[in-house]
Backbone as CSV, one residue per row, in Angstrom:
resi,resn,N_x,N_y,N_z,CA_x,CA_y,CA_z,C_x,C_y,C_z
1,UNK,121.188,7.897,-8.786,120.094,8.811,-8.581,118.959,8.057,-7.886
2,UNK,118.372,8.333,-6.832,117.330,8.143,-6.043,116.012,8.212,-7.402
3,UNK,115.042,7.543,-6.721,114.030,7.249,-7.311,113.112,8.706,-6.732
4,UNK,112.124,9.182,-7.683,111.718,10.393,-7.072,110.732,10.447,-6.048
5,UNK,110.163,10.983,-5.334,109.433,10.762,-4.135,108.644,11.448,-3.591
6,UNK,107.289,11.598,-3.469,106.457,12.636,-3.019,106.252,12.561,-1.709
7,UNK,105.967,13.660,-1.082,105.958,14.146,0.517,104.659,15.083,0.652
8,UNK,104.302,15.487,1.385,103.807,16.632,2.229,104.508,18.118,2.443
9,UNK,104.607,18.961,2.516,105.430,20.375,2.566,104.232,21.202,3.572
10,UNK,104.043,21.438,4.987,103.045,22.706,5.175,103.579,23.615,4.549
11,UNK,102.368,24.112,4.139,103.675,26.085,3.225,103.952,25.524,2.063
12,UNK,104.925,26.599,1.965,105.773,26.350,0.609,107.306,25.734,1.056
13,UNK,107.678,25.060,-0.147,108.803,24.756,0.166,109.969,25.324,0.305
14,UNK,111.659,25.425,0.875,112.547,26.020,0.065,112.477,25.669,-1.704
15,UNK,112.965,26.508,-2.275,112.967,26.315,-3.843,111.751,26.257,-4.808
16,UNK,110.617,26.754,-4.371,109.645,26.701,-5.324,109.410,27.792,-5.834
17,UNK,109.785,28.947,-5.618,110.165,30.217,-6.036,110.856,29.868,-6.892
18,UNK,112.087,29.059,-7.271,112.959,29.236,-8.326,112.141,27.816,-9.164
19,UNK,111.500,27.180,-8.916,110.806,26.459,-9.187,109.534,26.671,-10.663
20,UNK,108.833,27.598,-9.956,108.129,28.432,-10.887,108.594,29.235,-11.966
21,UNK,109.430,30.088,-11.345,110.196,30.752,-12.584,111.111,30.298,-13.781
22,UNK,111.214,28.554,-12.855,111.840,27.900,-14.059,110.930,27.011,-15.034
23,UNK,109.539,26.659,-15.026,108.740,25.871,-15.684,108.456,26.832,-16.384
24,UNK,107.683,26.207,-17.317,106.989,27.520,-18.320,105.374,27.014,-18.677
25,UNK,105.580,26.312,-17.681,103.793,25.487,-17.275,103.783,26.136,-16.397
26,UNK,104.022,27.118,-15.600,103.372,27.668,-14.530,102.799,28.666,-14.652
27,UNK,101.491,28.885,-13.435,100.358,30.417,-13.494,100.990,30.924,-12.731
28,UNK,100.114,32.120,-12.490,99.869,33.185,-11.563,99.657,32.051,-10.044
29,UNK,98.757,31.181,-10.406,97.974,30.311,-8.996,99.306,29.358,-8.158
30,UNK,100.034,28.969,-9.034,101.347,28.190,-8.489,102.232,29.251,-7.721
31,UNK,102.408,30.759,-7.605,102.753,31.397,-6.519,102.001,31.024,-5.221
32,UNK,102.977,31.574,-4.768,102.813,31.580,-3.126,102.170,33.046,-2.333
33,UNK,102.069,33.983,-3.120,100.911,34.822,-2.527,99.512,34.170,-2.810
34,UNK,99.036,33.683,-3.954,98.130,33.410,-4.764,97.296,32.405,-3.514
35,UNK,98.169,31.411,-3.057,97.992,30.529,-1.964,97.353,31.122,-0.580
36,UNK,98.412,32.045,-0.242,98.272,33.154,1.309,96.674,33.772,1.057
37,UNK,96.292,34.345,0.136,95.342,35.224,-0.164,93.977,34.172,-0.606
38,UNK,94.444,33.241,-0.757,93.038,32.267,-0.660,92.802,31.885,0.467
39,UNK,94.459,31.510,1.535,93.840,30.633,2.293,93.578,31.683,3.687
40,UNK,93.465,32.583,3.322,92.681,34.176,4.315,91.915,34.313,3.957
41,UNK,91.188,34.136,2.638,89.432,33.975,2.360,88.505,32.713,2.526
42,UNK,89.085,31.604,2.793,88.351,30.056,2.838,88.496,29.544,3.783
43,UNK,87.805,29.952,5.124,88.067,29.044,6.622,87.615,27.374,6.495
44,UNK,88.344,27.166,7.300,88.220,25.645,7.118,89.293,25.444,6.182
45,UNK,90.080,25.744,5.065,91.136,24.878,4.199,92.857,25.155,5.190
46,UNK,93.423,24.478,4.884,95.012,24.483,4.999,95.588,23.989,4.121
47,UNK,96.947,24.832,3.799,97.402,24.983,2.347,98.507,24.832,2.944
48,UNK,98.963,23.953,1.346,100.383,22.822,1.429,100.781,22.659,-0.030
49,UNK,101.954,22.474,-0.100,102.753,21.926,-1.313,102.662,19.899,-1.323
50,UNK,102.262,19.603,-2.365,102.924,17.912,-2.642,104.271,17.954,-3.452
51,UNK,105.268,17.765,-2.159,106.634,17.864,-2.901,106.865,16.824,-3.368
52,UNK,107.572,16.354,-4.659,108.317,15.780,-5.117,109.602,15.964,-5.142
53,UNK,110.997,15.240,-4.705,112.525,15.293,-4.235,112.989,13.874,-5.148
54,UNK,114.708,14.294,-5.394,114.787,13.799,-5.786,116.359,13.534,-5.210
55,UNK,117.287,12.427,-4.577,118.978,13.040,-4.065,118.552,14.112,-3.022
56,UNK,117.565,14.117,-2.473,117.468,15.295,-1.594,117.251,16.469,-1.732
57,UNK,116.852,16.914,-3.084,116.551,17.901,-3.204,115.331,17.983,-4.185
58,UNK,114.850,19.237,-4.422,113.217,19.287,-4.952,113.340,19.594,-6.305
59,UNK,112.573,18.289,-7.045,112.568,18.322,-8.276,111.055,18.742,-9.310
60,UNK,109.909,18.780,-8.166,108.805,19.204,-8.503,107.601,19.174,-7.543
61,UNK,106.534,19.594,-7.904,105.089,19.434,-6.539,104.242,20.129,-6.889
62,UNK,103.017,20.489,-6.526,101.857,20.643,-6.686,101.224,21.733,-6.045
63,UNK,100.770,22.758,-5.557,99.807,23.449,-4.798,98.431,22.493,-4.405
64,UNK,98.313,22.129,-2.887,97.419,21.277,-2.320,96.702,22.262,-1.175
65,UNK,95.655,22.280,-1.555,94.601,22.326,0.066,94.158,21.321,0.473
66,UNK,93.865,21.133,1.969,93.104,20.235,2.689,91.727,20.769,3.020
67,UNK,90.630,20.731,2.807,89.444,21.582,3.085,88.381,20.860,4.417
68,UNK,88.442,21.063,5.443,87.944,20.065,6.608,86.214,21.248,6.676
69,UNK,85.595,19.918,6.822,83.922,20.194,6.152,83.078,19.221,7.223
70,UNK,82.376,19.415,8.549,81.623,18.269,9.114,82.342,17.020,9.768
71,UNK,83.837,17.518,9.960,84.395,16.374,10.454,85.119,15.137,8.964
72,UNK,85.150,15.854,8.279,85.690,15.634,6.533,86.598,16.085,6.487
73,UNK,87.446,15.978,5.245,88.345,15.837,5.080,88.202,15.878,3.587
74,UNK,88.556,16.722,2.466,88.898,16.918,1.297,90.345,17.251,0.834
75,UNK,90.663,16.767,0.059,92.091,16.876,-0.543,91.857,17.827,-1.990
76,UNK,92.315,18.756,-2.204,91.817,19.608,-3.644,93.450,19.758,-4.354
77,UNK,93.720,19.190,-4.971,94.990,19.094,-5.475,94.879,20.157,-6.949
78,UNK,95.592,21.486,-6.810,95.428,22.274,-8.415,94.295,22.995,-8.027
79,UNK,93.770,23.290,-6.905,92.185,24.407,-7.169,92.468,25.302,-7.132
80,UNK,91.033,25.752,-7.718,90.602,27.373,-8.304,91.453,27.588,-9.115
81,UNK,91.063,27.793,-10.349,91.807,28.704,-11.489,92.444,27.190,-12.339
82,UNK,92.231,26.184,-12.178,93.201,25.270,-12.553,94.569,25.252,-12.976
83,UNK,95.686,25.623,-11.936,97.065,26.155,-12.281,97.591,25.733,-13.244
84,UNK,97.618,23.890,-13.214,97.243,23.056,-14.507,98.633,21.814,-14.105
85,UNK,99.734,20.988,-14.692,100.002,19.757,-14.132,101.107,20.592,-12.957
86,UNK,101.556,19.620,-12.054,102.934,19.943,-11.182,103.589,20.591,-11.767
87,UNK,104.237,21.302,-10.801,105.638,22.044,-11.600,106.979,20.938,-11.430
88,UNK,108.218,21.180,-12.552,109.123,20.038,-12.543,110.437,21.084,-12.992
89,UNK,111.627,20.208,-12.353,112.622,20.732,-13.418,112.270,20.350,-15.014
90,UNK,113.308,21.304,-15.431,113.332,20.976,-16.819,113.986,19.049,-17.017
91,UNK,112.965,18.528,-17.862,113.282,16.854,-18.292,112.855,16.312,-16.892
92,UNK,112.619,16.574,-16.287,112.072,15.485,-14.347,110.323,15.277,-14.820
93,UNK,109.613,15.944,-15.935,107.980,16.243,-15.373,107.316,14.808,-15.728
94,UNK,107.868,13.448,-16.119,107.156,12.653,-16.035,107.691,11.537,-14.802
95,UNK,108.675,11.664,-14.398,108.922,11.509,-12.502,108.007,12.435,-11.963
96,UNK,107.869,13.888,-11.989,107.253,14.100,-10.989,105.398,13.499,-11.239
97,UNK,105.075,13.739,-12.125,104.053,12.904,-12.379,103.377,11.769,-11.766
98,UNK,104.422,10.572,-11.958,104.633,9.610,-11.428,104.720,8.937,-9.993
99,UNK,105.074,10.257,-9.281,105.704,10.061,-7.750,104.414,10.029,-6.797
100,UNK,103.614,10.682,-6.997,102.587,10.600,-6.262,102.022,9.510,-6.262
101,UNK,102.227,8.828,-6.990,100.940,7.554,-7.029,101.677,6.379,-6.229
102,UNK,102.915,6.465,-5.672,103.869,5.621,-5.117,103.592,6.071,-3.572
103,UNK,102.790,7.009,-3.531,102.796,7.571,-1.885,103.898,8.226,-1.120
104,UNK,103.843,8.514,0.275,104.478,9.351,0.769,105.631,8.319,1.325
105,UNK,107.381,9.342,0.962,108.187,8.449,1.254,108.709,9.078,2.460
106,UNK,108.838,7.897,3.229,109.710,8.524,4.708,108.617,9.337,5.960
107,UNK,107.372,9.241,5.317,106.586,10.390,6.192,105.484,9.112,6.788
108,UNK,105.306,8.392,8.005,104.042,7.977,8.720,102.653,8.482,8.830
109,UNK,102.499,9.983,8.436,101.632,10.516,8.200,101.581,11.283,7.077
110,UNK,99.846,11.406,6.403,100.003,11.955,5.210,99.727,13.581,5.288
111,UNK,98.954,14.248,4.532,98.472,15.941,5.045,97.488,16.021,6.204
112,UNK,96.519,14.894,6.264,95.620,14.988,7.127,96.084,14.849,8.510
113,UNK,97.090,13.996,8.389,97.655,13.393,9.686,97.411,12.237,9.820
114,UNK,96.719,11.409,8.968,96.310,10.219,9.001,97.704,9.461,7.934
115,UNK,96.903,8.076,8.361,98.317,7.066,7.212,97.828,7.558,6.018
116,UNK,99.282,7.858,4.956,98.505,8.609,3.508,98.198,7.263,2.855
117,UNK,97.108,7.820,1.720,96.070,6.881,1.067,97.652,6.181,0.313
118,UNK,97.199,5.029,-0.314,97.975,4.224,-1.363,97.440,3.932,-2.017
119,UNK,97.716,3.764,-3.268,97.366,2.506,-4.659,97.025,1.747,-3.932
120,UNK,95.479,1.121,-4.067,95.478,-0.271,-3.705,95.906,-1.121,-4.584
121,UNK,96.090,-2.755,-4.010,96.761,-3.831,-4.856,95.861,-3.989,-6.113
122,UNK,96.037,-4.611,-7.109,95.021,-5.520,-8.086,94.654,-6.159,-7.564
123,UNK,94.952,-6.803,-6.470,93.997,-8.351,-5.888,92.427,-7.323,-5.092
124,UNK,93.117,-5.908,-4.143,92.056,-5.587,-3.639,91.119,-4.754,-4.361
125,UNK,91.297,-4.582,-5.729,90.363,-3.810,-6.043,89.254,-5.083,-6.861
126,UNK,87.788,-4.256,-6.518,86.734,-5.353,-7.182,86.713,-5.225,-8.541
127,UNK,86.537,-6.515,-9.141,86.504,-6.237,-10.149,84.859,-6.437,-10.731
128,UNK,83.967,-6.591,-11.792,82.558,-6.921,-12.155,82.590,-7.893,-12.075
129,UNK,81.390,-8.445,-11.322,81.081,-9.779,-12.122,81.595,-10.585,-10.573
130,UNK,82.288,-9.981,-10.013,82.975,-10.947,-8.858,82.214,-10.275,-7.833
């Protein structure tokens, strides 16, 4: 089994329809009308899934906007309504959890189009006192 792996999705993905209906952590807001009908009231955002895959196929992800503001760039991961954590198969939800913080696999660019952010190292983060 492949290690799990988060991506980018514009849209929705294949399978998040059966996705939703299979968590029992999911809202109303983790549909995909819920998405369409915001992102026709909020100019300036573009709306995306953070997929998580797993063997090639989708084991969980997120509802993401990008909200561009002044030449900005906001990432809103879960807004409005707080849908509340990723959706996962049943037994995957602490991989999918997990996957994001490992960054985007296979993709040179992240949602923005830019290189996606990473964990920085322990050496580069400051610590007090130093």
């Amino acid at each position: 089994m492949d290690a799990a792996a988060a991506d980018w999705c514009d849209g929705v993905p294949r399978g998040w329809a059966r996705l939703v209906a299979a968590d029992g952590s999911a809202s109303p807001a983790h549909r995909e009308g819920f998405r369409r009908h915001l992102a026709a009231t909020l100019p300036g955002h573009r709306w995306g899934t953070l997929v998580v895959t797993s063997d090639g196929g989708l084991i969980g992800g997120a509802p993401v906007a990008i909200e561009r503001r002044g030449g900005l760039e906001w990432l809103h991961a879960s807004p409005w309504l707080l849908p509340g954590t990723p959706l996962a198969l049943t037994g995957r939800h602490a991989e999918v959890d997990r996957a994001p913080s490992r960054g985007a696999s296979g993709s040179s660019t992240g949602p923005t189009g830019r290189t996606p952010i990473r964990r920085p190292s322990r050496a580069s983060v400051a610590r007090p006192g130093t």
